[in-house]
C-alpha positions in Angstrom: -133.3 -59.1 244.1 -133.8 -56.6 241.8 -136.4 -55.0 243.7 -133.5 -54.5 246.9 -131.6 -53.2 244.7 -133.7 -50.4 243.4 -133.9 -49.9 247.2 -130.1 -49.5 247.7 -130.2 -47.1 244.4 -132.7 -44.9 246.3 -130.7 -44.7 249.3 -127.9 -43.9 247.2 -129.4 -40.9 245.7 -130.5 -40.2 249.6 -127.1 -40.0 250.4 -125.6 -38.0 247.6 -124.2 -41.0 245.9 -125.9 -40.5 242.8 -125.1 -36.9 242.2 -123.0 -37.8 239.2 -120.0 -39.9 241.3 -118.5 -42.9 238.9 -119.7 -46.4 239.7 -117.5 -49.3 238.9 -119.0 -51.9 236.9 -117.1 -55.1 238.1 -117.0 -57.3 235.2 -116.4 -60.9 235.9 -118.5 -63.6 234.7 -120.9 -61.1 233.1 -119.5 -60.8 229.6 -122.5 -59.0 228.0 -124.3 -55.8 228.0 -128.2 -57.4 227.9 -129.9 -58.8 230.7 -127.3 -57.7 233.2 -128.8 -56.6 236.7 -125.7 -55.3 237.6 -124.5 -52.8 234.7 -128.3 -52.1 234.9 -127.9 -51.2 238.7 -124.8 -48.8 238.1 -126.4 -47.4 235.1 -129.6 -46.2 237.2 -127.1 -44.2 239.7 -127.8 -41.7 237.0 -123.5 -41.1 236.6 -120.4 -42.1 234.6 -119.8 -46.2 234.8 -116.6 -47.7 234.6 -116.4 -51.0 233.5 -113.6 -53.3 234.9 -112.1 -56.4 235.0 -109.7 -57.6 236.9 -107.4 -60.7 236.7 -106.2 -62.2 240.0 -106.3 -65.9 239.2 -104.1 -66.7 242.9 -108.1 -66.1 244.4 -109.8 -68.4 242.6 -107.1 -71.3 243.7 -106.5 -74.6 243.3 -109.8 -73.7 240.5 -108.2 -70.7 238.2 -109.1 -70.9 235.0 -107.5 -73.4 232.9 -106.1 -73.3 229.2 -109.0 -73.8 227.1 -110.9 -71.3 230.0 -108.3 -68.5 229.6 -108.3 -69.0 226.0 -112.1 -68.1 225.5 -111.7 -65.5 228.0 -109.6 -63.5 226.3 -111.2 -63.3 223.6 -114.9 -62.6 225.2 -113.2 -59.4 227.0 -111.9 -58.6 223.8 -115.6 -58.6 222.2 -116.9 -57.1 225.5 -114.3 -54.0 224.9 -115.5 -53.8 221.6 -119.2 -53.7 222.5 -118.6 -51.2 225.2 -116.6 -48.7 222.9 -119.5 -48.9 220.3 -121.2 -47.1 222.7 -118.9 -44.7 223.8 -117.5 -46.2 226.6 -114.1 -48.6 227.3 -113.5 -51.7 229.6 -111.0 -50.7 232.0 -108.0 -54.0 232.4 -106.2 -54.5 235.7 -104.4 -57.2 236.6 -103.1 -58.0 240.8 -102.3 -60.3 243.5 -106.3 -59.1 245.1 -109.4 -57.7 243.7 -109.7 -56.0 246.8 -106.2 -54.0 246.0 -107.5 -53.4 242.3 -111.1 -51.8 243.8 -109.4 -49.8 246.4 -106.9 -48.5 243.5 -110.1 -47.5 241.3 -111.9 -46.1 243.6 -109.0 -44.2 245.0 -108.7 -43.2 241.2 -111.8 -42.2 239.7 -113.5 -40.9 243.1 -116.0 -43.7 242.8 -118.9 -44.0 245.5 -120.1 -47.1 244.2 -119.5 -51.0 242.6 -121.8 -53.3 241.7 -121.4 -56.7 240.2 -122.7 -60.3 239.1 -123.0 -63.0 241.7 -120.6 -66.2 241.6 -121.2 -69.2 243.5 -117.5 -71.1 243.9 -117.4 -71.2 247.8 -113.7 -69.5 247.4 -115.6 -66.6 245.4 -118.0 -66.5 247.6 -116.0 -65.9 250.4 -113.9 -63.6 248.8 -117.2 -61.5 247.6 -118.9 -61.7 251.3 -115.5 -59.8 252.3 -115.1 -57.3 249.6 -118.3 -56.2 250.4 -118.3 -55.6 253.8 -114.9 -53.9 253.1 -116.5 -51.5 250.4 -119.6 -51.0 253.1 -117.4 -49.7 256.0 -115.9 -47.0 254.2 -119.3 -45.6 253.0 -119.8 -47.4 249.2 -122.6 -48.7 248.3 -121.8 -52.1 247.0 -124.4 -54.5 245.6 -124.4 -58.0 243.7 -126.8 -59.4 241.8 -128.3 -62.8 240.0 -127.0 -62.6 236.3 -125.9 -66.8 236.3 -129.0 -68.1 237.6 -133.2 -68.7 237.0 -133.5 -69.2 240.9 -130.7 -68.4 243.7 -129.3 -71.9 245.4 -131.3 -70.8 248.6 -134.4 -70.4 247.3 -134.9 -73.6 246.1 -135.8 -76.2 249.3 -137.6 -78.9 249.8 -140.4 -79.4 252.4 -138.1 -79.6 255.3 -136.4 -76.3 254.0 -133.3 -78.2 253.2 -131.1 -78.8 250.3 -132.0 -81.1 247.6 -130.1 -84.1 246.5 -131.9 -85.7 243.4 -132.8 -83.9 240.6 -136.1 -85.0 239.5 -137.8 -82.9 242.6 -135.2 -80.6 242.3 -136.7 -79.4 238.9 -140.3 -80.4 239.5 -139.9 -77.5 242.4 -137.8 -75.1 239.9 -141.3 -75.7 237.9 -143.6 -74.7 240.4 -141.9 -71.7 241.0 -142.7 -68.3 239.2 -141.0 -68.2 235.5 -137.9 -66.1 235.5 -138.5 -62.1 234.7 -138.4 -61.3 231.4 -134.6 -60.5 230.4 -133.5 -57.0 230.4 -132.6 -55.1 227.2 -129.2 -53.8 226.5 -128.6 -49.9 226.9 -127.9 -47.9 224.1 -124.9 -45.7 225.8 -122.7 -45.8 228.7 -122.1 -42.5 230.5 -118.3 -41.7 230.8 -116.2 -40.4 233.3 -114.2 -36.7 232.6 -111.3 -38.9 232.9 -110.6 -43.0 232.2 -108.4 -44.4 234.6 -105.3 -46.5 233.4 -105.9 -50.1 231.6 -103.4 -52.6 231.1 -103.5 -53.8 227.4 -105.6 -57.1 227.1 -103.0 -59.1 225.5 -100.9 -58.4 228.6 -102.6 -60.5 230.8 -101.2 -63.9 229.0 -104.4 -65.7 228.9 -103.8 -67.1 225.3 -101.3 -70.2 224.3 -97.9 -69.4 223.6 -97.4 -72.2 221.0 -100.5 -72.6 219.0 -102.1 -75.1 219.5 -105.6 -73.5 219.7 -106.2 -74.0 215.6 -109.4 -76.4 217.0 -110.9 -73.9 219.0 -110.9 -70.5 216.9 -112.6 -73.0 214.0 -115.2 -74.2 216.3 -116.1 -71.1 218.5 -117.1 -67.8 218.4 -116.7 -66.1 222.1 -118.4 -62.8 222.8 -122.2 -61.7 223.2 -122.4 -61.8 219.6 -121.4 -65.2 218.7 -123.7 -66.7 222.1 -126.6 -64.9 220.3 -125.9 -66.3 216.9 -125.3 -69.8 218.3 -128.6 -69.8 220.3 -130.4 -68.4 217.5 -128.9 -71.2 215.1 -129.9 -74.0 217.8 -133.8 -72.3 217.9 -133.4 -72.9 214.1 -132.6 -76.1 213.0 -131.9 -78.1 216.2 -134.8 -77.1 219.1 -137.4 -79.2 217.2 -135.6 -82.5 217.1 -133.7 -81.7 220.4 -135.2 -85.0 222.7 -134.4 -87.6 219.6 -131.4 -85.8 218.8 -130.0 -84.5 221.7 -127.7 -87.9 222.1 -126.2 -88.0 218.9 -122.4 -87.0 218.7 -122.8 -87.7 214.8 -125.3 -85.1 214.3 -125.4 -81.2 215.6 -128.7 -82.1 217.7 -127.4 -80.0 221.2 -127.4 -76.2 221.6 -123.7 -76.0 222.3 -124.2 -73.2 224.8 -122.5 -74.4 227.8 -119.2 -71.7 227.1 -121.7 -69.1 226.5 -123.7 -69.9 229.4 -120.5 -69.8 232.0 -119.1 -67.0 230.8 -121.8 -64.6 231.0 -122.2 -64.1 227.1 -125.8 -65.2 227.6 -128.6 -65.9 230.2 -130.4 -68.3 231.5 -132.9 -65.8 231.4 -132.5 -65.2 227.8 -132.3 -68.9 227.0 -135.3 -69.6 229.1 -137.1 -67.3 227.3 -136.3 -67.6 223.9 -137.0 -71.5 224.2 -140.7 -70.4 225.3 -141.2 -68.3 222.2 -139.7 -70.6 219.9 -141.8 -73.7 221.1 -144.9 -70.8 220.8 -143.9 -70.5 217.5 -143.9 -74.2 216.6 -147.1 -74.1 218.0 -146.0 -76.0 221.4 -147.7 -74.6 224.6 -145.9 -72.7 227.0 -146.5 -75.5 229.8 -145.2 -78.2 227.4 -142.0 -76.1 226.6 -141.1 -76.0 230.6 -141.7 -79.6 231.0 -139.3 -80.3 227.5 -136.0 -81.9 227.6 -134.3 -78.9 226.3 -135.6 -77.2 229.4 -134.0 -79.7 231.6 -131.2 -79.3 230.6 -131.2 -75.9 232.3 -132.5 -77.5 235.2 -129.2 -79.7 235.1 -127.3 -76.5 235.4 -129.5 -74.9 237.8 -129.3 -78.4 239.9 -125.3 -77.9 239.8 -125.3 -74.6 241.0 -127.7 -75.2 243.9 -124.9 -78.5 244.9 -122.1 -76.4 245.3 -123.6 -73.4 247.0 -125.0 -76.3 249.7 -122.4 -78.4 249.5 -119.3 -76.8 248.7 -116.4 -79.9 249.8 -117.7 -81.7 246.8 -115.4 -80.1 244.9 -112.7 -82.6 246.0 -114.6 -84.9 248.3 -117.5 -87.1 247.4 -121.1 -86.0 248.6 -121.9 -89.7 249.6 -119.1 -89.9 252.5 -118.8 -94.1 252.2 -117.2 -93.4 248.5 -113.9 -91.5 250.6 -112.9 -95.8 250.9 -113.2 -96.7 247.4 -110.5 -98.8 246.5 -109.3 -96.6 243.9 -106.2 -97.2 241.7 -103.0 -95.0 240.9 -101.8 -96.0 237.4 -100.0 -92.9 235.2 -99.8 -94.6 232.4 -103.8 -95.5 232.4 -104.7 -92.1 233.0 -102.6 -90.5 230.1 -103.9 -93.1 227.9 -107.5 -92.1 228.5 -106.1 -88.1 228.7 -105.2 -88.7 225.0 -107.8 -91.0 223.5 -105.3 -93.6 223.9 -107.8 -96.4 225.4 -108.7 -98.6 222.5 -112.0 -97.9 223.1 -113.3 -96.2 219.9 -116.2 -93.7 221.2 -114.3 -92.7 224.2 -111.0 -92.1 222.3 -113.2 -90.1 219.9 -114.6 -87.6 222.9 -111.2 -86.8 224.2 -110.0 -86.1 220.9 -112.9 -84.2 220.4 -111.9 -82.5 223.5 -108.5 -81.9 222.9 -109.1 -80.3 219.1 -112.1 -77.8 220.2 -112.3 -77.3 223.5 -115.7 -79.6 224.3 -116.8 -83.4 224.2 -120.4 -84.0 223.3 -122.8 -84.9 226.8 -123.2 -88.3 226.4 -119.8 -89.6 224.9 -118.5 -87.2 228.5 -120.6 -90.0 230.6 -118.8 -92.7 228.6 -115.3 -91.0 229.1 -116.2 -91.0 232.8 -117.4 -94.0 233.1 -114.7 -95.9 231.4 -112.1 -93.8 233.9 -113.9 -94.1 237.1 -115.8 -97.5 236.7 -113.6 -99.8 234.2 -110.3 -98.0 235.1 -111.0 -97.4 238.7 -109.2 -94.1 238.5 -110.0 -91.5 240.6 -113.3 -89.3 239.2 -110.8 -86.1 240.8 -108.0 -86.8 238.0 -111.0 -86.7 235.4 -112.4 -84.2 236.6 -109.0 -82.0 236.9 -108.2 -83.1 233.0 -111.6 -81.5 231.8 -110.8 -78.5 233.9 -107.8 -77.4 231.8 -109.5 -78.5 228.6 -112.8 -77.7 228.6 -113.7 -74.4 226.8 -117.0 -74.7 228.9 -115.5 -75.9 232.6 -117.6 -74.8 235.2 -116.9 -75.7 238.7 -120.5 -76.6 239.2 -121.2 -78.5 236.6 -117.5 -80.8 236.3 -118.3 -81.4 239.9 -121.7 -82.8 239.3 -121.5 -84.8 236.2 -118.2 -86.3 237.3 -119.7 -87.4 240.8 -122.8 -88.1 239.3 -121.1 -90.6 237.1 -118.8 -92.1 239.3 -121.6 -93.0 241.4 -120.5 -90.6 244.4 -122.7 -87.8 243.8 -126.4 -86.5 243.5 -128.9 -89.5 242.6 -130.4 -92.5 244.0 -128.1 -95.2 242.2 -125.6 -94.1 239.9 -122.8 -96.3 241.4 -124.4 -99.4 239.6 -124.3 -97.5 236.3 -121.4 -98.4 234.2 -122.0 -97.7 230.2 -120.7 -100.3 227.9 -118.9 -97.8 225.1 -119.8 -100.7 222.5 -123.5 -100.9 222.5 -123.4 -96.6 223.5 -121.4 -96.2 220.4 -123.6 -98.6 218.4 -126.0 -96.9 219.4 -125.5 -93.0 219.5 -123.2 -93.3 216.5 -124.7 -96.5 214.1 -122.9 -95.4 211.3 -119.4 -94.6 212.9 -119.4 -91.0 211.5 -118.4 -89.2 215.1 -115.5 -91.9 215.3 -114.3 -91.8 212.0 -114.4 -87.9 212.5 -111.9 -88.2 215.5 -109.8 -91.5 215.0 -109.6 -91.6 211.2 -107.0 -94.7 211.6 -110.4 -96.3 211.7 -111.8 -94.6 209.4 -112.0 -97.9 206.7 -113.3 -99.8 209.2 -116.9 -101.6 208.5 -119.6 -99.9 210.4 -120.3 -103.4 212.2 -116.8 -103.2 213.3 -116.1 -99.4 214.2 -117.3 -99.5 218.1 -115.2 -102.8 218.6 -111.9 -103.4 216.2 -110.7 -105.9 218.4 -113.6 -107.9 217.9 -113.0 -107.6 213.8 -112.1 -110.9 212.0 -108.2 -110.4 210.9 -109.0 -110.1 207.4 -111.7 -107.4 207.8 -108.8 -105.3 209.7 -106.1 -105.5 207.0 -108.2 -104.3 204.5 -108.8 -101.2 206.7 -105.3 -101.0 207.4 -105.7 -101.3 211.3 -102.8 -102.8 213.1 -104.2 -103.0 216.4 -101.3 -102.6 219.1 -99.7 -100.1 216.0 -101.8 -98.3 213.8 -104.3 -98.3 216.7 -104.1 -99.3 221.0 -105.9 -102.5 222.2 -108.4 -101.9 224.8 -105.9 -100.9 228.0 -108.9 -102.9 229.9 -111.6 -105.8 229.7 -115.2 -104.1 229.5 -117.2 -107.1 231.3 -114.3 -107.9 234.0 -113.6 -104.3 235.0 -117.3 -103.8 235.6 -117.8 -106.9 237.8 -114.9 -105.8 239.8 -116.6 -102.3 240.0 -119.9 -104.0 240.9 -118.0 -105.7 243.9 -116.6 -102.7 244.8 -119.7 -101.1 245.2 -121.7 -103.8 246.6 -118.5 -103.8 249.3 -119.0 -100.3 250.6 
């Protein structure tokens, strides 16, 4: 990709588009100045680069960005602008029904001859992208988009047949055989700017943070920009790479990278990530082959497996990939559904992750299976309402990922037999969490609760709960359903279909 674009930069030049005409730098789910094809693109043109972003939510429908989304965002553009004016340039803010008004207005504006910018792979995006190009094309741009999201584009990755894959495990083994990802790009030093800026909108104007403040959680737990994504991965090589596979399940302990926000908003690479895993198993003395095969590394492949599901199958976003799950007999019940929302349910771990979710922005991977699980398999709510819930909440929703691990655990997705998976939350959170620490973090009515006792109150002897001062039904909820009968009513479900 790279290589077709030094092509189209040629050309360029061929045609007098290099001869010192302003490129716009489309900013969208880019946010950094290192290992970014695209600014690296305009930058070669040889003339000024304006940097833009533009906010026109109404394209991205029914999957704009949601609270926790728009939260981070702002304040990544806001460490972006900072970035670029450190060296010497600005990040131009526009806000409009289209993206294809805001590019025509810039162009018109600052005489530009060319835009380049970062691929996306939401089938509205894409569709709106295909079109913006072949608009920019017919009135004699150049305009060029480039892999800054992925280690391998969805299409390049087929099985024998040259068709999509649907299970992971040869999904990645084929990601393996493949060449290793370039080396990432460094960041430049300076941004050429244009005789004259065109007009920005202020940042704060674009509403993208809460109006009551309620994101206290969030700005204690995060730190969005290219700075903080580099601190964070460095932190993770640090003290948390080495014990990642023993670890990595652990909501009581800080064993994952936590890179998932960084990751979908640009701040970092996969590139990057891929790389700097590589060097710091080298460094631990862990061969190179080892550190592709590692579960830290799969973990990429996860997110590259999403990716490559929604470029091939892009209904799943509402509809289930395996078509006999559109007649599950699911269940409408409000009251159900807020009870779970608010880690209402009774059931300690899983009340724990969505209060975890609600306070920072992000629920730890395993206790998110749980969560699901208990919704879509003991509940029998639709996996859509979950998956519609972590949408606004999530600091790290990504289309391609909610849509995966939500179908994945309902049983209606990507993987040979999921649908007979249902995760008892007791022995999980016995398990994952022995000494009660992650729930006493995040339901502290429990928090005097005997460690024997923490996963299941409703099984503690009366005496045992007075002393910890749990009223259950008062101080704390009673399961809102029965673990073992709610999963032999799933089982028959499934068996059924």
């Amino acid at each position: 990709m790279l290589r077709s674009m030094r092509t189209s930069q040629l050309e360029a030049n061929r045609d007098g588009r290099g001869d010192g005409a302003p490129t716009l730098w489309w900013v969208r789910l880019d946010l950094r100045l290192a290992d970014n094809p695209a600014l690296a693109a305009a930058l070669a043109l040889g003339g000024p680069v304006v940097p833009v972003f533009i906010w026109a939510p109404e394209e991205e429908a029914p999957f704009a960005p949601g609270a926790a989304s728009r939260w981070w965002l702002h304040h990544s553009l806001a460490a972006l602008a900072r970035d670029l004016e450190a060296l010497g340039s600005r990040l131009v803010v526009r806000c409009g029904p289209t993206s294809a008004a805001m590019l025509d207005a810039l162009v018109a504006e600052t005489g530009a001859r060319a835009v380049y910018w970062s691929r996306r792979y939401e089938p509205m995006v894409i569709a709106r992208d295909t079109e913006q190009k072949r608009a920019l094309r017919a009135r004699g741009l150049v305009a060029e988009s480039a892999n800054a999201a992925l280690l391998h584009e969805p299409w390049t990755i087929l099985d024998d047949r040259r068709t999509p894959f649907r299970v992971f495990s040869p999904f990645w083994r084929r990601c393996l055989s493949a060449p290793d990802p370039a080396p990432p790009l460094p960041a430049p030093s300076a941004l050429p700017a244009p005789d004259r800026w065109p007009d920005s909108l202020a940042l704060d104007s674009l509403g993208l943070l809460p109006t009551i403040p309620w994101d206290g959680g969030l700005r204690s737990a995060w730190t969005p920009g290219e700075a903080g994504a580099q601190a964070r991965l460095a932190e993770f090589l640090e003290s948390a790479f080495g014990c990642y596979s023993s670890e990595r399940d652990r909501p009581d302990r800080r064993g994952t990278s936590r890179l998932s926000p960084h990751l979908h908003f640009g701040e970092l690479s996969p590139r990057q990530v891929w790389h700097a895993m590589l060097a710091a198993g080298e460094r631990a003395g862990l061969p190179a082959e080892r550190g592709r095969q590692g579960k830290f590394a799969a973990e990429l492949g996860w997110r590259e497996f999403a990716h490559h599901l929604l470029f091939h199958f892009p209904e799943t976003t509402s509809q289930p990939l395996r078509p006999e799950f559109a007649h599950y007999p699911w269940r409408d019940d409000a009251v159900a559904l807020r009870a779970w929302q608010r880690g209402r349910t009774g059931i300690p771990i899983v009340d724990a992750g969505l209060r975890e979710l609600w306070t920072t922005g992000w629920m730890h991977n395993r206790v998110r299976m749980l969560a699901a699980s208990l919704l879509t398999k003991n509940l029998a709510l639709r996996w859509q309402d979950g998956a519609a819930w972590f949408w606004d909440t999530l600091v790290d929703a990504d289309l391609a990922s909610n849509t995966l691990g939500w179908q994945w655990t309902a049983g209606c997705g990507a993987d040979a037999a999921s649908y007979v998976r249902i995760f008892n939350p007791v022995s999980q959170g016995s398990k994952f969490d022995p000494a009660g620490e992650y729930v006493r973090r995040f339901v502290p009515e429990l928090a005097r609760l005997p460690d024997d006792w923490i996963q299941q109150p409703w099984e503690a002897p009366p005496v045992v709960l007075r002393a910890a001062g749990v009223v259950l039904g008062e101080t704390y909820p009673r399961p809102i359903v029965d673990l073992a009968a709610s999963r032999e009513t799933a089982l028959r479900a499934f068996a059924a279909l």
